[in-house]
C-alpha positions, -999 to +999 in steps of 0.1 A: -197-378-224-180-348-238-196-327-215-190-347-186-153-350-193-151-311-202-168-307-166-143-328-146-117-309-160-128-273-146-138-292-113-103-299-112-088-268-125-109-255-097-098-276-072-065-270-075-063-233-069-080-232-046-061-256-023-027-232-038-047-203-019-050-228+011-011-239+005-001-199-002-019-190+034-001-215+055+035-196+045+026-170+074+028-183+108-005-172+130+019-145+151+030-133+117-005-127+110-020-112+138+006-087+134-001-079+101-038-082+101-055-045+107-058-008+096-025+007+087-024+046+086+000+069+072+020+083+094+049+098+068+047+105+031+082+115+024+097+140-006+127+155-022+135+183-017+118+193+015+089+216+009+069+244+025+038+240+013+018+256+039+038+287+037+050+287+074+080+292+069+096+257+077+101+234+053+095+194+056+103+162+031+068+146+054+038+167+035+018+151+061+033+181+084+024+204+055-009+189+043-041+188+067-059+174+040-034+145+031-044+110+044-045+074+038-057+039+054-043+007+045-063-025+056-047-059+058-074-089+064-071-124+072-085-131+038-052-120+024-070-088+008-063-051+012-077-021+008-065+012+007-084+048+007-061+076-001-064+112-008-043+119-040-020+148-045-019+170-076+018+184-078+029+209-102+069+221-106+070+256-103+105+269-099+139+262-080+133+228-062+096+243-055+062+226-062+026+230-058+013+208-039-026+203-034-045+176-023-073+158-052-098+139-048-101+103-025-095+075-042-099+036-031-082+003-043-082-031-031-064-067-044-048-099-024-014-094-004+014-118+003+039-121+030+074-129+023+109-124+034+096-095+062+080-077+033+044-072+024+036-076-009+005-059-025-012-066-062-036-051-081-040-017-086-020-002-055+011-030-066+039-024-042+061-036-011+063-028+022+092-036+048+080-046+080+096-033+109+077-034+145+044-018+139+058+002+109+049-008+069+075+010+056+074+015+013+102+032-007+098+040-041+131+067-040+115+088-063+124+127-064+093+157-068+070+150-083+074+115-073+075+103-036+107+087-016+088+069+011+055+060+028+052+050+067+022+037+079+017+028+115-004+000+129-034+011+146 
């Protein structure tokens, strides 16, 4: 009887997140979704101060105009999961407002997402919030060098 009682209880339990889920995905209306739902891809990846880390000669706060090797796919599903695949940057202060800059090794990382007040919401892992604007996931951190200020990423 014990058992049986003990049973009901996580039947429950169980029952009752997962109809949350169900409660959590009706928040977003179906246009809302199709918008968000897709592959995201970094577009800017901001910094202060502007660097020239390709040695050209022209400076830029987006390292994606500096970096060949810098790149990063954001994946939004119906499911309410992302995924992200990133290259990650090694930075290094050497002198004057200047940094080395190099890209590291990929890296992957995944979790649910949330949408709420034009903003979506990531957890797990990658944890952060991004302003929706058009086709645009916007995410500003405002962080100087060797932190970043913002990340763009453009619906594909």
């Amino acid at each position: 009887m014990k058992q049986l009682m003990y049973f009901l209880l996580i039947a429950g339990f169980l029952t009752a997140c997962s109809s949350d889920k169900d409660e959590e995905g009706q928040k977003i209306s179906q246009e809302q979704l199709d918008a968000l739902v897709g592959t995201w891809t970094l577009v800017e990846y901001n910094v202060t101060p502007e660097q020239d880390v390709d040695g050209d000669g022209s400076a830029s706060e987006n390292l994606l105009e500096e970096l060949d090797c810098l790149e990063a796919t954001l994946v939004l599903t119906q499911e309410f999961r992302w995924s992200l695949n990133n290259v990650q940057l090694t930075v290094t202060p050497i002198t004057g407002g200047a940094f080395g800059i190099n890209c590291g090794p990929a890296s992957s990382d995944s979790g649910p997402w949330l949408f709420l007040n034009n903003q979506v919401l990531l957890s797990e892992g990658a944890d952060g919030t991004f302003q929706l604007s058009g086709s645009t996931l916007t995410q500003t951190i405002g962080d100087d060098l060797p932190g970043v200020r913002q990340l763009v990423y453009q619906k594909q």
